[in-house]
Structure formats: C-alpha cells, structure tokens
C-alpha positions as CSV (number, residue, x, y, z in Angstrom):
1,X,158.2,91.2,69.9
2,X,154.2,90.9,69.4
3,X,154.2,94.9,68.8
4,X,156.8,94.6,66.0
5,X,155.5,91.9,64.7
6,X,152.3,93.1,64.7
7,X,153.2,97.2,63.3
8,X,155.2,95.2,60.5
9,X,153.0,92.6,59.8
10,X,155.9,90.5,59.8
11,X,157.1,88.1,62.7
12,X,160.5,86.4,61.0
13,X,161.6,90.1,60.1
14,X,160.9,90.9,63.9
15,X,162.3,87.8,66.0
16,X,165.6,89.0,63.7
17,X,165.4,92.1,64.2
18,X,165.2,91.6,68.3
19,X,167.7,89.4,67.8
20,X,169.7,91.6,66.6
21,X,168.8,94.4,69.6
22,X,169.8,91.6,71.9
23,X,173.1,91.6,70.7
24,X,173.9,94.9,70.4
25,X,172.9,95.5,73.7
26,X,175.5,92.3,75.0
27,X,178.2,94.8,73.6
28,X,177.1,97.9,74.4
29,X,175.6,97.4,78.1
30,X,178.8,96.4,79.8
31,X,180.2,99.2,79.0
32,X,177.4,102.3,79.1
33,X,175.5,100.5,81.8
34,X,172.1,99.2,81.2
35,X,169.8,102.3,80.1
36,X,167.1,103.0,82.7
37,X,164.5,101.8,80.1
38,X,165.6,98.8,78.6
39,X,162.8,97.3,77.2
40,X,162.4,100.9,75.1
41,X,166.0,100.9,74.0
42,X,165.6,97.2,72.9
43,X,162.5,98.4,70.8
44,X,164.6,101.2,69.5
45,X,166.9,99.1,68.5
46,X,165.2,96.8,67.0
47,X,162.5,99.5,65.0
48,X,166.0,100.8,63.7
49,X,166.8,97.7,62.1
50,X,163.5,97.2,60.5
51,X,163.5,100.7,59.4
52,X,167.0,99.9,57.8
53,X,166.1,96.4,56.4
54,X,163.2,98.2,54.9
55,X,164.2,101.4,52.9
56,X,167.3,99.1,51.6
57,X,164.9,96.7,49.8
58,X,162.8,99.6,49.3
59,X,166.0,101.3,47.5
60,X,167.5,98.2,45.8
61,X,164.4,97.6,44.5
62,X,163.7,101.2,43.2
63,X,164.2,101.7,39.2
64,X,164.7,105.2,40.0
65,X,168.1,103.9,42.0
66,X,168.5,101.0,39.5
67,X,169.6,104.1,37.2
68,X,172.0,105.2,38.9
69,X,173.6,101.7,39.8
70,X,172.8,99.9,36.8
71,X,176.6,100.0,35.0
72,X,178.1,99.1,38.6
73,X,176.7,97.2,41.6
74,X,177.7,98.7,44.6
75,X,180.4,96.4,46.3
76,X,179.1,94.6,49.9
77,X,182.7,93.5,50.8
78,X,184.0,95.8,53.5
79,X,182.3,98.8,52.7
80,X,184.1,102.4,53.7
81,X,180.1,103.6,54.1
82,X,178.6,101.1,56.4
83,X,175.1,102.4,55.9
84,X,173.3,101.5,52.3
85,X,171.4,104.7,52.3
86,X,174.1,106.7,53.6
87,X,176.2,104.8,50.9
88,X,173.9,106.2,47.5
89,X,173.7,109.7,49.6
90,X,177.5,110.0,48.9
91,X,176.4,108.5,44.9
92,X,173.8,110.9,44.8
93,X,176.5,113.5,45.5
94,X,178.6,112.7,42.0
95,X,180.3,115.8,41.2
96,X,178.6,114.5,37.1
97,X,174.7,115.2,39.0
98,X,173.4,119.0,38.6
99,X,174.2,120.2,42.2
100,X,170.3,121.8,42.1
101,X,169.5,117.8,41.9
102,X,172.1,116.3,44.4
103,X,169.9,117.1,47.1
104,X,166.0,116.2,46.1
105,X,168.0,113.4,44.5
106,X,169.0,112.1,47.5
107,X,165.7,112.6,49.3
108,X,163.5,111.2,46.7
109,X,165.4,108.2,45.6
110,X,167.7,106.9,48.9
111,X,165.1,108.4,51.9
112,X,161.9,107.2,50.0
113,X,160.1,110.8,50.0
114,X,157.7,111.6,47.4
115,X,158.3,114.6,45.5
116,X,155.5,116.8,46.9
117,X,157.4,116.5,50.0
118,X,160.7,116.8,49.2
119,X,159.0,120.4,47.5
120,X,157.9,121.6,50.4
121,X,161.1,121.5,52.5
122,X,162.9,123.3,49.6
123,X,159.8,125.5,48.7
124,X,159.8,124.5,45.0
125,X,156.1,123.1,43.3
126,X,156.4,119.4,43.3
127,X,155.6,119.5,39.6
128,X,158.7,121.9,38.3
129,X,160.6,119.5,41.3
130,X,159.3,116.1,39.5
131,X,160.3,117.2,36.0
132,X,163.8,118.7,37.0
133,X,164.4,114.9,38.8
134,X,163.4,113.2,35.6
135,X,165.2,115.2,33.6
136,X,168.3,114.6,35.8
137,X,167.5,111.1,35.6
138,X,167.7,110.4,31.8
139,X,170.9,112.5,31.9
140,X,172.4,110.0,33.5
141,X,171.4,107.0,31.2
142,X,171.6,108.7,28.3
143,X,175.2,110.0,28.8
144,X,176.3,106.4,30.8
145,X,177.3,108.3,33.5
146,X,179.0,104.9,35.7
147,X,178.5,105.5,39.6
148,X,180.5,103.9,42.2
149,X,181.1,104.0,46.0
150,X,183.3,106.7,46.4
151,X,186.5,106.4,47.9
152,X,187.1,108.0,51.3
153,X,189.4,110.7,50.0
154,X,186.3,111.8,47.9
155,X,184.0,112.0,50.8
156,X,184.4,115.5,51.8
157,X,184.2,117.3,48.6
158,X,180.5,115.4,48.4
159,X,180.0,115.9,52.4
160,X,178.0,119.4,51.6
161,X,175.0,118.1,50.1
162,X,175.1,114.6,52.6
163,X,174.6,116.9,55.3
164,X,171.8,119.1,54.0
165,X,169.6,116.2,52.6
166,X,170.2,114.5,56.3
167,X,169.1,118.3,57.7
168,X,166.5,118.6,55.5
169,X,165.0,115.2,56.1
170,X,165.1,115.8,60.2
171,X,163.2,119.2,59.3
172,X,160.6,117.2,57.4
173,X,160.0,114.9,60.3
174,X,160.5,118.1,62.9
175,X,157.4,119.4,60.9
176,X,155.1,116.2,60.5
177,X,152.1,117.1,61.5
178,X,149.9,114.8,63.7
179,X,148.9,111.3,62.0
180,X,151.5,111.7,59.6
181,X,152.8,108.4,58.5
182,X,155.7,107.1,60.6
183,X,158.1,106.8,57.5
184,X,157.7,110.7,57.9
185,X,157.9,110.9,61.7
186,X,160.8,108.8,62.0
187,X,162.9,110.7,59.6
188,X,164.4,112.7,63.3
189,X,165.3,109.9,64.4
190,X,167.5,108.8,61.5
191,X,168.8,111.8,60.6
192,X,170.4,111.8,63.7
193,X,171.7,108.6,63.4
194,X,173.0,108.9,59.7
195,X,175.1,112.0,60.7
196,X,176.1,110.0,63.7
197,X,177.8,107.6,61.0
198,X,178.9,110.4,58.9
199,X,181.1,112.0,62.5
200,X,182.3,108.8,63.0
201,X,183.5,108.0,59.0
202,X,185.0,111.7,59.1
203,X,186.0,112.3,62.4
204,X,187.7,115.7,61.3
205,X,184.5,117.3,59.6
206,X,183.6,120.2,62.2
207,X,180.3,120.9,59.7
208,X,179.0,117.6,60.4
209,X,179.9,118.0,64.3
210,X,178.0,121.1,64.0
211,X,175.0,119.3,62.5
212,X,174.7,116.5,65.1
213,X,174.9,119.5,67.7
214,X,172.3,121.3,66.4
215,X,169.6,118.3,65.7
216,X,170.7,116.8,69.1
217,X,169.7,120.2,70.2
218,X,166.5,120.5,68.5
219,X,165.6,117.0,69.6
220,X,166.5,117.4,73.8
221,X,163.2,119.7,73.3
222,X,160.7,117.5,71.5
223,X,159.0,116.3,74.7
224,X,158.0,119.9,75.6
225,X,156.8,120.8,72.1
226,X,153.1,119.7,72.6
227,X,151.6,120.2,76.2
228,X,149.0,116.8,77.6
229,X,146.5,117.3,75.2
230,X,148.7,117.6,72.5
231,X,148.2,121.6,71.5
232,X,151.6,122.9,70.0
233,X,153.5,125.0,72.3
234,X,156.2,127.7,71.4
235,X,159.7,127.2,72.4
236,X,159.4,130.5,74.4
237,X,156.1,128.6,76.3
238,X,157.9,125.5,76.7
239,X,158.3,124.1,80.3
240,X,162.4,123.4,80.4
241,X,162.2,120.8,82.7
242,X,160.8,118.5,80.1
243,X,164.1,119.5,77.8
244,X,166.2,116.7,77.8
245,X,169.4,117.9,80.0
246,X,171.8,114.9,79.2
247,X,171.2,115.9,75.4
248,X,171.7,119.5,75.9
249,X,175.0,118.7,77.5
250,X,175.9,116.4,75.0
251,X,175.2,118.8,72.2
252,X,177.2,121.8,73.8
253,X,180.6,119.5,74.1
254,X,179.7,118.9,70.4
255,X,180.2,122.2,69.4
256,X,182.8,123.2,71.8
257,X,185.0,120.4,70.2
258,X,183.7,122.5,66.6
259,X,184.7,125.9,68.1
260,X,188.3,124.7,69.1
261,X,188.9,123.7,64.8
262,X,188.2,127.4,64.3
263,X,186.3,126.5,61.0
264,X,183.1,128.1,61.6
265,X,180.0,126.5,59.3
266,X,176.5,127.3,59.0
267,X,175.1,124.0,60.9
268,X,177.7,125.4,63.7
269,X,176.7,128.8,63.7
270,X,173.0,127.3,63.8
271,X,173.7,125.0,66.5
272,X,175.4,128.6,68.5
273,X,172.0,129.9,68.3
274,X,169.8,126.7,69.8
275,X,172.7,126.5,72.3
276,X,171.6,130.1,72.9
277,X,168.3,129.0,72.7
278,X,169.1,125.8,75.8
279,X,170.4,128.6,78.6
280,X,166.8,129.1,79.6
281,X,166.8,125.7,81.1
282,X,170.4,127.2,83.3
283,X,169.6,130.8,83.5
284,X,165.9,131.5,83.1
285,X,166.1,134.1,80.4
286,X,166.9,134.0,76.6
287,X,169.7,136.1,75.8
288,X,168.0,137.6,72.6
289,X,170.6,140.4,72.1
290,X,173.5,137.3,71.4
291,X,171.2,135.1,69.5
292,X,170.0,138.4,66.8
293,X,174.1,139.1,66.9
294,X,174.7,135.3,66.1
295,X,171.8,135.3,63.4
296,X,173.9,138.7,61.8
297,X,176.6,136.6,61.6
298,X,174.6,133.4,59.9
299,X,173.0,135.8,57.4
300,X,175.9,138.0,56.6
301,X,178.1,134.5,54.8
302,X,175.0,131.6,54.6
303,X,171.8,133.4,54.3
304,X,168.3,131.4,54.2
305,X,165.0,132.2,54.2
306,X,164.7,130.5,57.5
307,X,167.4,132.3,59.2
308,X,166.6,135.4,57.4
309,X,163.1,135.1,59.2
310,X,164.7,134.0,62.2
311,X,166.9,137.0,62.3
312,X,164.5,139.5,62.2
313,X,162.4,137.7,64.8
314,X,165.6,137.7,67.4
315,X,166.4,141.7,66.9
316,X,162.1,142.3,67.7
317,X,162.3,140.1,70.9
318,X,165.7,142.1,71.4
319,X,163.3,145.2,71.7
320,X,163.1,146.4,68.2
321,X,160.2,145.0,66.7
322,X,160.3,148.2,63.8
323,X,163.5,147.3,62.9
324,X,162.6,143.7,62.6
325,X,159.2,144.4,60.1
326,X,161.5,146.1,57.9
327,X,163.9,143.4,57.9
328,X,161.5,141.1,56.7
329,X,160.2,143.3,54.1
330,X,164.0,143.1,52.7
331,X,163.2,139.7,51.4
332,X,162.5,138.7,48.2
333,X,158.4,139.1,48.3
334,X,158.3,135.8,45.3
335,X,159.2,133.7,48.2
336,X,157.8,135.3,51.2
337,X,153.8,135.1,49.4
338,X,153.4,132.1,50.4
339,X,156.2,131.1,53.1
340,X,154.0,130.5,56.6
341,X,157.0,131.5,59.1
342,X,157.5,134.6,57.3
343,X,153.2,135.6,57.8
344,X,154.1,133.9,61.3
345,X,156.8,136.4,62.6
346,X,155.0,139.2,60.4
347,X,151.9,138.8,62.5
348,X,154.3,138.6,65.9
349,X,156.3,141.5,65.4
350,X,153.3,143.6,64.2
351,X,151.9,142.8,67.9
352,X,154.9,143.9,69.8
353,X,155.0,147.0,67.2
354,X,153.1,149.8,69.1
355,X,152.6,151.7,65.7
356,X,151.1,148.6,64.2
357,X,146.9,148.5,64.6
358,X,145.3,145.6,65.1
359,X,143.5,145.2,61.9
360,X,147.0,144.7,60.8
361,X,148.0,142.1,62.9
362,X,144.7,140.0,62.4
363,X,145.3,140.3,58.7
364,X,149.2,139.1,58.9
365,X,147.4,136.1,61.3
366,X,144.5,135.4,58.9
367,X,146.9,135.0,55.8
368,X,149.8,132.4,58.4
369,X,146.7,130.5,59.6
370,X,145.9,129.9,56.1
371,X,149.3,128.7,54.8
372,X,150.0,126.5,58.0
373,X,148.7,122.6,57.5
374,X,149.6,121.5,61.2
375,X,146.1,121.5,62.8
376,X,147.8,121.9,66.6
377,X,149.6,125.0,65.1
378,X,147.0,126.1,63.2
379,X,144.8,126.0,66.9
380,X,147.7,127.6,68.4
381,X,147.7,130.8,66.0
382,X,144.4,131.2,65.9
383,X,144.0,131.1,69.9
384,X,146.8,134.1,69.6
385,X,144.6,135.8,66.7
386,X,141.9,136.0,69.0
387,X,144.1,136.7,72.1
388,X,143.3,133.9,74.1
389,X,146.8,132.8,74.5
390,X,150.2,135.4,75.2
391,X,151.7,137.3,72.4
C-alpha cells in the first residue's frame, strides 16, 4: 500500500483502491487459483483502478469532453459499456463526427494524449492534427449535435474506429521510449484490457477477437525486447525462452476461435503473422516464406504503411532482398521521407542485397538513426551501422 500511496501521492485513493484488489481477488482466486505472484497481481489490480479512477475525473473534468456531453449526461444506472472511457470511445464514434476525427478524437479527449502524440502514431504534424480536432469540435456545438450512450445494437457499426484507437494507443505505449511517463507506458496494458471489455460486450465480433490475439501476441514478447542492461533487441535476436508461453497459447486459441467465423479482418490477418512470428519459440526457425504470403494477403484488401514495410521486409528475409528494395520504393515517397521503419528496412535489405555498396547502406542507416527518438534503438542501429552487431 506505501508504494501506491507513495507513486499517487494519495493514501485514501490507495487503501480504496487495495481494497478493491482484495476483493476481486476473493472472487476470482477460488476459481483460477491463487497466481504464483500475488502480491504483483494485487498491485496490478489495484494500479488498474487508480489508472481508471484517474483518466475518468481526468475526462469528466475535460471541457474538451464537456462538448460532447454537455446536451446529455451520460446515464450511470446500469450501463451496457461498463468502462467510462470505453463508454465516450463508442461517443466519439457518432456516425455525425468526421470519421478522419473519430479516431484522434478518441485518443486525445477519452485516453488523455496530447496532440503531438496522437500525430505521431498517425504520422500527421501535430499542428494540422490540433486544428482539424478544433475544428471538429466547434462543429459539434455549433450544430447541437446531442450525444448519448449508444445502444448495443449500435455498437458494431461504431466497433471499427473503437478498435483502432485501442490499437493505436497499445502501439504508442509499445513505442515509449525509456523514461517516458507512465500515462504513456501503461497504455499496453489498457489496451488490452479495454478490448478485453469490448470481446466480452460483443462476444460475436471476430475483429476484436483478432485484436486481443494480436496484442496478447505482441505483449508474451515484451520481456525479451531489451536484454540486462536495457539495449533494444530485435525480435529475430530475441531469446524465446523469455516469450511468455501461456500468452502465446492463449493468443493462438484466440484466433483459432476467429478462423472458425470465416470473417477474415486486418487485426486477424495481423495477429496470423505474429502467430507466424511465435513458432520460433516451437520450431526454431521463422517461416518467412508464409509470413511475406500472409503480408500479400494483408496488403492486397487493408494496406498500411506499416504492413507495406513489413511486407517487403518478409519477402527479403524470404531470400529476395531485390525484390523487396523495389517494393518499398512502390510507396508513396511523401510519406516514406520521413517514416523511420521504412529508412530501417531500407538500410536492412540494402545489406542482404549483394548489388548494394556499402556507402549505400551507411547512408539508408545515417538518415533511420536520425529519424528514430528511442535512444536504446537509436544504440542498436548504430552498433549495426558500424557492424558491431549481426545484420
């Protein structure tokens, strides 16, 4: 209790929300068994609340949410969204609201991001970003547009842009770098456990499946991510028997429970490839050939300029690293100026390229160590640069 009452400066708000860990873990223990860390899932637990406690005053609080509530107090009696935020996610998601807003909309106002940040995760300048969310803004009270909780029949047709703010926010905390402030780091962790909510309020919405797949995925690797003195290690580096196995398995009966709805998604197809990604841990070896097919597949019907990158990246590893240079030169060179991963796997497939020199490959690393803020990745691609560490 001294540690949460101490990080949130706050000892009534703690004792409560221990309080409340205690509980929960009176119901939940009897059945699961108690967890072989206990005093960490209590503190979980409890952080969660706090967290929760938090961003709601935070939101309630907000004028920038008081516009969208202020015709119509959201209703506390027997909610169908039992989560606030997840609650003015679904507002945010008003068929009335720009869809190009829906989403930094929901980041911004509900999630507490500023708008520099919520930029950079949908490479836009925080300036054009800010101006397009105030404009948004004042077309809502100017036009008296009156938001309500949605009913549960209108959930799905709003469940789109739900699930990409949730993905985009665990990408924002999958990229914090070190230091960063923990309202930044912890968005991973509740992601995970929005979407949790949102599988268990639509039981029959395989893209949201999908998504809890492929961040459960994502996160049964986090403990190999950085080695013992904290230097950023590739997923191709990265010792499996730190991957979290029980995750892994819990994320591949997600998404063969998707597979058997036969309504293939992105976050499904996404989820196919870190699946792929996982065999190492069984097998040993990455089948690259079936993750480049899978990524064929993604970009043929729900292109990004992630999986785009990713893509090309796949069919080099798969032994055609010419191939691969040209597919990233396909892309649209507006956004790949300044997009790091793209310099990243430019400067990667260059070195496997036997045509390529080497002044060429410095140059693609010079320009991806300039565009990369992480100072562990930063290390890490200059160490390559200077080939102290595998290609």
């Amino acid at each position: 209790m001294s540690y949460l009452a101490w990080q949130w400066r706050d000892i009534g708000a703690a004792q409560d929300a221990l309080g409340d860990a205690l509980v929960k873990a009176l119901e939940v223990w009897p059945v699961s068994g108690v967890p072989a860390a206990p005093d960490a899932w209590l503190l979980t637990v409890a952080k969660r609340q706090l967290l929760q406690v938090a961003r709601h005053d935070q939101v309630r609080c907000d004028p920038a949410v008081t516009v969208l509530l202020e015709h119509q107090e959201l209703q506390e009696d027997a909610p169908a969204i039992p989560d606030a935020r997840l609650k003015l996610m679904f507002v945010c998601a008003h068929p009335a609201i720009d869809e190009k807003v829906r989403i930094p909309l929901m980041l911004q106002t509900v999630l507490g991001l500023q708008a520099a940040e919520v930029a950079s995760a949908l490479m836009v300048s925080p300036t054009a970003l800010a101006q397009r969310l105030v404009r948004a803004k004042q077309k809502i009270r100017d036009a008296g547009i009156r938001f309500e909780e949605p009913e549960v029949s209108e959930l799905s047709e709003r469940l789109r842009y739900v699930l990409e703010s949730i993905y985009g926010a665990y990408g924002l905390g999958l990229d914090a770098v070190a230091g960063a402030e923990s309202r930044i780091a912890d968005l991973q962790e509740e992601a995970i456990y929005l979407c949790d909510i949102v599988c268990a309020l639509l039981p029959h919405a395989v893209e949201a499946r999908g998504l809890l797949a492929l961040m459960t995925f994502c996160d049964a690797r986090k403990a190999a991510r950085h080695d013992a003195t904290g230097n950023f290690v590739p997923l191709e580096k990265q010792n499996v028997s730190l991957w979290d196995r029980d995750a892994i398995l819990r994320a591949d009966h997600l998404l063969w429970t998707c597979a058997q709805q036969r309504q293939p998604g992105p976050f499904q197809m996404e989820a196919a490839v870190q699946s792929a990604h996982c065999q190492r841990l069984l097998t040993g070896s990455t089948p690259w050939s079936a993750i480049a097919q899978l990524y064929q597949q993604i970009n043929a019907h729900f292109p990004t300029n992630g999986s785009l990158v990713a893509g090309a990246v796949a069919i080099g590893e798969a032994g055609n690293p010419q191939e691969a240079l040209q597919a990233l030169e396909q892309m649209d060179p507006a956004v790949t100026k300044q997009f790091q991963p793209w310099w990243v796997a430019k400067a990667y497939l260059l070195s496997l390229d036997s045509a390529a020199s080497p002044a060429q490959v410095n140059a693609a690393y010079q320009t991806a160590i300039g565009l990369t803020v992480d100072k562990r990745l930063k290390s890490h691609l200059e160490s390559v640069r200077q080939g102290q560490a595998p290609r």
